[in-house]
C-alpha positions as CSV (number, residue, x, y, z in Angstrom):
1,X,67.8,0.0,-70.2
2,X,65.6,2.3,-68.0
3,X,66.8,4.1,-65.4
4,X,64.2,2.7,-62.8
5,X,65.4,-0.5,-63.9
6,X,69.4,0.4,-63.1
7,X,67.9,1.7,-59.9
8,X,66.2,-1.6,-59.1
9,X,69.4,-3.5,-60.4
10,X,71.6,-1.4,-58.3
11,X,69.4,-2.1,-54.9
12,X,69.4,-5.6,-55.3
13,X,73.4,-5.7,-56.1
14,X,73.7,-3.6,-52.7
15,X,71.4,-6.1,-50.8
16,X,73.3,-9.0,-51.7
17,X,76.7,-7.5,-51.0
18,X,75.2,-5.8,-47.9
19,X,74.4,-10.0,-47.0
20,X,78.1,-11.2,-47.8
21,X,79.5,-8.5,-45.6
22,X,76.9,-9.6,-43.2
23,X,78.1,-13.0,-43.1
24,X,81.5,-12.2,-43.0
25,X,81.0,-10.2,-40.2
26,X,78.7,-12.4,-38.5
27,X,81.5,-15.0,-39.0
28,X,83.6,-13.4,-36.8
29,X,81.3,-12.4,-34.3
30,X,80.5,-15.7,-33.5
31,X,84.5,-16.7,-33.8
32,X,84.6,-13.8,-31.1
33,X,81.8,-15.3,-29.1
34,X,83.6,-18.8,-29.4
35,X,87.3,-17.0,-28.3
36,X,85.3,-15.3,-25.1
37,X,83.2,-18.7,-24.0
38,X,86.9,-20.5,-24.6
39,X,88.2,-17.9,-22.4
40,X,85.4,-18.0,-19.7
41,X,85.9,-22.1,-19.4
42,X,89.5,-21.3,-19.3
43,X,88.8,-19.1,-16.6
44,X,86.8,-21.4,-14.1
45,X,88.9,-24.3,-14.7
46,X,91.5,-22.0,-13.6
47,X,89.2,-21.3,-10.9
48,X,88.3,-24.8,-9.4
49,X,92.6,-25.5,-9.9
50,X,93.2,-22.4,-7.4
51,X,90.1,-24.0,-4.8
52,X,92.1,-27.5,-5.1
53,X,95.0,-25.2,-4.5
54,X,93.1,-23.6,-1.5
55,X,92.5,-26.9,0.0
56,X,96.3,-27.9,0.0
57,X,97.1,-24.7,1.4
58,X,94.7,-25.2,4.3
59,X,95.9,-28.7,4.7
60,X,99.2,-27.6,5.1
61,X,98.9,-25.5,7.4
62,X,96.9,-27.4,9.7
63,X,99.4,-30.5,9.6
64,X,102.5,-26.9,10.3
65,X,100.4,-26.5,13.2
66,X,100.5,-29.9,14.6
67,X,103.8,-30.8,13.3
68,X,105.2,-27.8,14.9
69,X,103.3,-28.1,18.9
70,X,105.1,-29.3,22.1
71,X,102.6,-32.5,22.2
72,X,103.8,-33.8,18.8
73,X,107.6,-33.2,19.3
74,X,107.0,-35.0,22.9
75,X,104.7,-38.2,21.4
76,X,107.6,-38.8,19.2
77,X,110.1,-39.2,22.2
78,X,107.9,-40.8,24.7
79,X,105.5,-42.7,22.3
80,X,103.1,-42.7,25.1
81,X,99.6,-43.2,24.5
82,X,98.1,-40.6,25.9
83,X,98.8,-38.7,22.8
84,X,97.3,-41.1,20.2
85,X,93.6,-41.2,22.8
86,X,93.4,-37.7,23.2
87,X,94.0,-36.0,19.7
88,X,94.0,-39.2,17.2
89,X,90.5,-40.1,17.7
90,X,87.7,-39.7,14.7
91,X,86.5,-36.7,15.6
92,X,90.2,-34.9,15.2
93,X,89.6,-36.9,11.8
94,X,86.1,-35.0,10.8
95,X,86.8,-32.2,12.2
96,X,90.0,-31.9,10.3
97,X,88.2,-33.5,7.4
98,X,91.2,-35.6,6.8
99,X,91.4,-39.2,5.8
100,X,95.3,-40.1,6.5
101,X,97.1,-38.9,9.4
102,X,100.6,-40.7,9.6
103,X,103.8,-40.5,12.2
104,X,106.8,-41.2,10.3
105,X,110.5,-41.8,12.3
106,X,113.8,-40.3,10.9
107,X,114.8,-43.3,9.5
108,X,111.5,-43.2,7.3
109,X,109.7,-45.9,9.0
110,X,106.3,-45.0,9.7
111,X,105.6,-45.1,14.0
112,X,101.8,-45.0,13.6
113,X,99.2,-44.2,11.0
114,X,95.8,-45.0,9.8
115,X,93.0,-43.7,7.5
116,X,89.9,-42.7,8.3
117,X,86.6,-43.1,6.2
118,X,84.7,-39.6,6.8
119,X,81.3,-41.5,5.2
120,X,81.4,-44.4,7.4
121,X,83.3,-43.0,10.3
122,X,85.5,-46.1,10.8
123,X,89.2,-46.6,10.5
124,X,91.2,-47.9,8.4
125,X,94.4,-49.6,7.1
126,X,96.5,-47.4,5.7
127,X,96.3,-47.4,1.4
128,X,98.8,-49.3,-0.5
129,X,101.7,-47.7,-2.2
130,X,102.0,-45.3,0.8
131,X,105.5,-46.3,1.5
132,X,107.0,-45.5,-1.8
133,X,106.5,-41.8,-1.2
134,X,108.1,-42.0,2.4
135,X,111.0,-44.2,1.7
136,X,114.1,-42.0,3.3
137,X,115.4,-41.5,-1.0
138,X,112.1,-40.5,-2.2
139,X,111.7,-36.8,-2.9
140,X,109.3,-36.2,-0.4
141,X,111.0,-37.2,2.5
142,X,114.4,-35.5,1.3
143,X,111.9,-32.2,0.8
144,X,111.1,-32.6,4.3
145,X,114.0,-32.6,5.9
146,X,114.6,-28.6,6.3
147,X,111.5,-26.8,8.3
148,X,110.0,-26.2,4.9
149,X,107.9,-29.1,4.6
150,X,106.3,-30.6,1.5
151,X,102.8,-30.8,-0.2
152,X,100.6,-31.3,-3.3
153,X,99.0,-34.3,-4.9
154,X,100.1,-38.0,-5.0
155,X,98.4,-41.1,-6.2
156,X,97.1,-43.7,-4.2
157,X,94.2,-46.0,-3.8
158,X,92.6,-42.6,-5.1
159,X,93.9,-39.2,-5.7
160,X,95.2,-37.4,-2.1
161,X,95.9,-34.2,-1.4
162,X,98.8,-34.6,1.3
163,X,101.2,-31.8,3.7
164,X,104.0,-33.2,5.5
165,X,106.6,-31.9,8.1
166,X,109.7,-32.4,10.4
167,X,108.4,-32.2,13.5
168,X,109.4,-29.4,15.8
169,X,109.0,-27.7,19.1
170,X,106.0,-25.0,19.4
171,X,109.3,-22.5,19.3
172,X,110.3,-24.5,16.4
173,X,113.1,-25.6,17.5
174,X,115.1,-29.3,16.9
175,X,116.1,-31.4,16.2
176,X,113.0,-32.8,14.3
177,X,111.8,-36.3,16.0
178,X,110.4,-37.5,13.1
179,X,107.4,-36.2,10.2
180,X,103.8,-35.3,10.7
181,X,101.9,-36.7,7.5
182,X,98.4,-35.9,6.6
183,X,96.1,-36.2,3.2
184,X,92.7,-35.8,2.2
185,X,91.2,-38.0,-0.3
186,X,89.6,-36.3,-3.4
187,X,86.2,-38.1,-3.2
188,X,83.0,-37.3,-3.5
189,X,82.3,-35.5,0.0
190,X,86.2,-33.8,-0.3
191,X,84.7,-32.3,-4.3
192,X,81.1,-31.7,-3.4
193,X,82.6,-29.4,-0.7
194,X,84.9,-27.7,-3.4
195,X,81.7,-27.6,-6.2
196,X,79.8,-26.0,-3.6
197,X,82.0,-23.1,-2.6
198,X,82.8,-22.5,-6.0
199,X,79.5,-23.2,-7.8
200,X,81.2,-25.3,-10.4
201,X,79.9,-28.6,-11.2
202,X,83.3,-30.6,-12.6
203,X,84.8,-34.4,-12.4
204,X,88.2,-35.2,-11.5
205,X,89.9,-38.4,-12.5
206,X,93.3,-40.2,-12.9
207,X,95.5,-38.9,-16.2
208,X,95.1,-41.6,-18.5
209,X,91.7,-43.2,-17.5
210,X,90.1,-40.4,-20.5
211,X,91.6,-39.4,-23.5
212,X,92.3,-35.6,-23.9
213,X,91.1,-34.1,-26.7
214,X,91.0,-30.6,-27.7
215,X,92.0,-27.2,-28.2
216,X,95.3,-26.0,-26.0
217,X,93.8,-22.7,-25.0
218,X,96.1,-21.8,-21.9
219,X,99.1,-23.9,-20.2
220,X,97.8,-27.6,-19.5
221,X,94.1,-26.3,-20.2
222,X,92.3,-28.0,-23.4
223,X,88.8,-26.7,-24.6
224,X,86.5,-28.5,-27.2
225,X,83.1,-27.6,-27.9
226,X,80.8,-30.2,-28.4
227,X,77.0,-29.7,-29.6
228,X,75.5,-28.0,-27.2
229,X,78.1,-28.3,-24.7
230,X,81.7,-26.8,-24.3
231,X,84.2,-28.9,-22.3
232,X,87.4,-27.9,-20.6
233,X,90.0,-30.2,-19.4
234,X,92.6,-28.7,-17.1
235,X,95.9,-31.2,-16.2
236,X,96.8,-31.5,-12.6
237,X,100.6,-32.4,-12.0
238,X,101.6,-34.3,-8.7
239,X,104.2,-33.6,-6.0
240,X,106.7,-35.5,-8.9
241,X,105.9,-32.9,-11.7
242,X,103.9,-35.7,-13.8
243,X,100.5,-35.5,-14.9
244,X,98.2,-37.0,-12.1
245,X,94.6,-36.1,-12.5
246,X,92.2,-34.0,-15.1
247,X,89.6,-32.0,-14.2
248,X,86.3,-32.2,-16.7
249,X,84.1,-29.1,-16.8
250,X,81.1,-29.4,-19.0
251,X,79.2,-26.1,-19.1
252,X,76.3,-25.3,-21.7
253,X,77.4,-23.3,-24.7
254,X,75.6,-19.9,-23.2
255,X,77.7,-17.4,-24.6
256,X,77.9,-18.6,-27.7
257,X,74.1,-19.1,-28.3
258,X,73.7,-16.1,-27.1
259,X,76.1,-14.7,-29.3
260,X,74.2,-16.3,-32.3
261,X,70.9,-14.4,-31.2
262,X,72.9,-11.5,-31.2
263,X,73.9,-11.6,-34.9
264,X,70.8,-13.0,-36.2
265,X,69.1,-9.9,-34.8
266,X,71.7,-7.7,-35.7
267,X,71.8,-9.2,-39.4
268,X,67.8,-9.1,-39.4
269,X,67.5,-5.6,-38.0
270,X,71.3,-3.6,-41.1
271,X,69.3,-6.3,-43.3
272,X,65.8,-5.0,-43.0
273,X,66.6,-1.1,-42.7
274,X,68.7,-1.8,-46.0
275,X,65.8,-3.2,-47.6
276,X,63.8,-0.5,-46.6
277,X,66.5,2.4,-47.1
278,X,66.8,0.7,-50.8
279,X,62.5,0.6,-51.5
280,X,62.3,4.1,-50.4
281,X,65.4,5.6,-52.5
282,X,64.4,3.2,-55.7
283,X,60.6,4.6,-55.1
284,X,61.7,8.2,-54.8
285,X,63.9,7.7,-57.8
286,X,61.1,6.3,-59.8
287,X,58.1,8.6,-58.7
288,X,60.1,11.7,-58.0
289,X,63.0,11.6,-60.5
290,X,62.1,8.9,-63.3
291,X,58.6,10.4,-63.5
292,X,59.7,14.0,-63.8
293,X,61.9,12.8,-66.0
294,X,59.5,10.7,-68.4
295,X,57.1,13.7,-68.5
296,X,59.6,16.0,-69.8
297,X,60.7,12.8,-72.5
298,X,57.0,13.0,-73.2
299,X,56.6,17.1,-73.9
300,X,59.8,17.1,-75.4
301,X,58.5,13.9,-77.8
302,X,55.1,16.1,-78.5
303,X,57.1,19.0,-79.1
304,X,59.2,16.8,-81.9
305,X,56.4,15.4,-84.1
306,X,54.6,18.5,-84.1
307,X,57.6,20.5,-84.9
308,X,56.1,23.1,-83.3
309,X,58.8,24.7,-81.5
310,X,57.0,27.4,-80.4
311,X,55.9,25.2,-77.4
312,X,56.9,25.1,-73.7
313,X,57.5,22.8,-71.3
314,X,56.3,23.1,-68.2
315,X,58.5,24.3,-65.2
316,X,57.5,23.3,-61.7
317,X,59.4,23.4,-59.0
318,X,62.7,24.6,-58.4
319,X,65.0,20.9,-58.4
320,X,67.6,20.2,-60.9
321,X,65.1,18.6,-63.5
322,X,62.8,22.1,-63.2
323,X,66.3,23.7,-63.9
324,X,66.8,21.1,-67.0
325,X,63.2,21.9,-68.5
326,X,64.0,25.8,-68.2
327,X,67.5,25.4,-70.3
328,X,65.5,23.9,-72.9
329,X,63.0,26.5,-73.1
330,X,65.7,28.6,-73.4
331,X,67.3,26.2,-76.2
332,X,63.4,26.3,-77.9
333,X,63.3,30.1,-77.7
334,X,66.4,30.5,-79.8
335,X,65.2,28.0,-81.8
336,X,62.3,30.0,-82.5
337,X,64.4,33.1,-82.9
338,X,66.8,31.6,-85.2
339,X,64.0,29.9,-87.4
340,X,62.1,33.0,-87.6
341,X,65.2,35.2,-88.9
342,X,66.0,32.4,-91.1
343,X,62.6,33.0,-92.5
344,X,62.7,36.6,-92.6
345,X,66.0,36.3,-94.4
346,X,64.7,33.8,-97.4
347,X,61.4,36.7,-97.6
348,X,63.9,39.4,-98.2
349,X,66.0,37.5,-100.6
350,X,62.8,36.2,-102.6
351,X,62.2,40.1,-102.7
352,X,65.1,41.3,-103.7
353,X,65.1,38.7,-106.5
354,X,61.7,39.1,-107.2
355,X,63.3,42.9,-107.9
356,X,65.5,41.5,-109.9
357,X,63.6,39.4,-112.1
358,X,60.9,41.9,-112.6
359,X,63.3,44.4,-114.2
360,X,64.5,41.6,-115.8
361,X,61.1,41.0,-117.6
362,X,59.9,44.3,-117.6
363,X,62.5,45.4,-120.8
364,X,61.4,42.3,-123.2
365,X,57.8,42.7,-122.3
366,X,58.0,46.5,-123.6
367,X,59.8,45.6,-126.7
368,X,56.5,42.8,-127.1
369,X,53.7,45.6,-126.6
370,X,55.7,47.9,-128.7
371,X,55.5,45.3,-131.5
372,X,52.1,44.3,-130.6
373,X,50.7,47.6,-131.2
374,X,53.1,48.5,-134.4
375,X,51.0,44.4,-135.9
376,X,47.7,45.6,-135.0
377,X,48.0,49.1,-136.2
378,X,49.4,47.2,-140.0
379,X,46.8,44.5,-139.7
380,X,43.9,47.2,-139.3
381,X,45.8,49.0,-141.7
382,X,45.6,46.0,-144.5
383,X,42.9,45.2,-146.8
384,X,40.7,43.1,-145.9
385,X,41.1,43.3,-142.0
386,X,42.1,39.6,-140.5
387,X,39.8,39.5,-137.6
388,X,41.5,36.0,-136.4
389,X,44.6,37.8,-136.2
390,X,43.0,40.5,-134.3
391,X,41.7,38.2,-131.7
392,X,44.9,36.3,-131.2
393,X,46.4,39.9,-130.7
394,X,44.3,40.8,-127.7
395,X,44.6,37.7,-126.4
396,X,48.6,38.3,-126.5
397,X,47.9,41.5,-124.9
398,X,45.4,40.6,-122.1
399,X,49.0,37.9,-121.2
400,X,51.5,41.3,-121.6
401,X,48.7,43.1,-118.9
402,X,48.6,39.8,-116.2
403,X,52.8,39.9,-116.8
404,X,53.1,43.2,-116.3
405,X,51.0,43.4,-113.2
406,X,53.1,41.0,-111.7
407,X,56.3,42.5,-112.2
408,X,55.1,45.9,-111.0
């Protein structure tokens, strides 16, 4: 396999391992996302709990202040009507922003009360059920009878937010001649009031009347997401410690869609400069490094069938493959040097033995000449001459000159 080829293999491995991180990491950005819009509901559901909280607060204190004024104590001796004209008229109503006001005797029995519709500015009989709570056993009328008074949420006709007191002396003084009740109906004016102040758009209703489903993010708080949506449910308990009412808070899933944005641009922004990064190494390793490398493959291939090693390669540059081409020039010089030893070497020994062999012939090809001559001089000696022999002679002699002329 090519190198360019493990290069290309190797940026693609990278890319998809850089994507699996990517998701893994994007996975738990978004389950961080999901953890802070969980957190945020969480938040303003604790948030509209603390205005309802607010409002009983408020409530009780304005019923302390009545309960515990000279007029009060003295209505609940006298029972004169005087009282009842001047301060228990509808505008003490609106401008309390009250529905229930209710006088209640020591023995539990209530001396006067009515409700008051704020919408319709009328009164009205007092809701049914009331006289559970104020029975002389109940727990709110036992709570009430030290100066501490009692308050919080009941039930009713529809969920109330009530404060009630012993009645007292502006001093505060006793004994108490009887209990100052007042509530405030959670209704649509009462929680547009609350949504308003607190910019919170929510739905209250009785515990029981919707099923509560979710998530248990904080104490008596449950979150779901839903599509688009993410809903919180936060459990009211009443003055008795049960569960009374839920609030509903539907808010748009912000955070988190935002939080999707965010990784998908931060995935598309590691994700694209890895791709990048990756093309520019893999194209520097192929035309700076593979190609360098391939041209020296190529010399060092030309140098190999011509078996010329006398040949170069060219050196440019001054990078570790320049530094590569200049060790095997230096391996190709003593190449050359060795070969050309090696070749002086076998030229000396072929003339030392060329020496050797010439001596060698030299002797026998004297003894031959000598008897040459002594043939010739008895042929030319005999009668008649053999001329054939004569010719065969000189030819042996014209051999013995070529012999001897190579061996000298």
């Amino acid at each position: 396999m090519k190198k360019s080829e493990k290069a290309f293999i190797i940026v693609i491995v990278s890319t998809i391992l850089l994507i699996i991180v990517q998701l893994i990491l994007g996975q738990g950005m978004l389950t961080h996302f999901e953890s802070i819009e969980k957190r945020q509901i969480t938040e303003d559901l604790m948030e509209i709990e603390n205005g309802i909280e607010w409002n009983i607060k408020g409530l009780d204190t304005v019923v302390k202040d009545w309960a515990y004024w000279d007029d009060t104590y003295n209505f609940m001796q006298t029972k004169t009507s005087t009282y009842i004209e001047s301060n228990l008229i509808g505008s003490t109503f609106e401008n309390l922003k009250v529905n229930l006001i209710i006088f209640i005797d020591n023995n539990g029995e209530i001396f006067w009360g009515t409700a008051y519709n704020l919408t319709t500015k009328e009164m009205l009989p007092l809701p049914e059920g009331l006289n559970v709570h104020i029975q002389p056993d109940s727990t709110i009328f036992k709570s009430c009878l030290d100066k501490n008074g009692l308050s919080g949420v009941i039930i009713l006709e529809q969920p109330t937010i009530f404060s009630m007191y012993p009645i007292f002396t502006s001093e505060g003084n006793g004994p108490p001649t009887g209990f100052l009740m007042m509530g405030r109906y959670l209704d649509f004016n009462q929680l547009n009031d609350i949504k308003t102040v607190l910019g919170k758009n929510f739905s209250i209703y009785k515990f029981g009347v919707k099923k509560v489903e979710g998530e248990s993010f904080h104490e008596n708080i449950y979150v779901k997401p839903l599509n688009d949506n993410i809903i919180g449910y936060a459990v009211l308990r009443d003055v008795y410690g049960k569960d009374a009412l839920v609030i509903e808070l539907i808010e748009p899933r912000q955070i988190y869609r935002e939080g999707i944005v965010h990784v998908f641009y931060f995935a598309f922004a590691t994700l694209s400069c890895t791709i990048l990064i990756g093309v520019a190494v893999f194209l520097l390793f192929k035309y700076g490094i593979i190609k360098d490398i391939e041209k020296v493959d190529r010399e060092l291939e030309k140098i190999g069938e011509s078996g010329n090693i006398s040949a170069r390669i060219k050196v440019e540059g001054d990078d570790e493959i320049s530094n590569m081409c200049k060790i095997i020039n230096d391996m190709l010089d003593k190449l050359e040097r060795a070969q050309e030893k090696i070749q002086q070497e076998r030229i000396s020994a072929i003339g030392d033995t060329a020496k050797i062999i010439a001596h060698d012939i030299r002797n026998p090809l004297q003894s031959i000449t000598n008897n040459v001559f002594l043939l010739e001089k008895k042929i030319r000696s005999s009668q008649p001459i053999q001329s054939d022999l004569l010719q065969k002679l000189d030819s042996i002699k014209l051999q013995i000159k070529y012999l001897d002329k190579i061996v000298s």
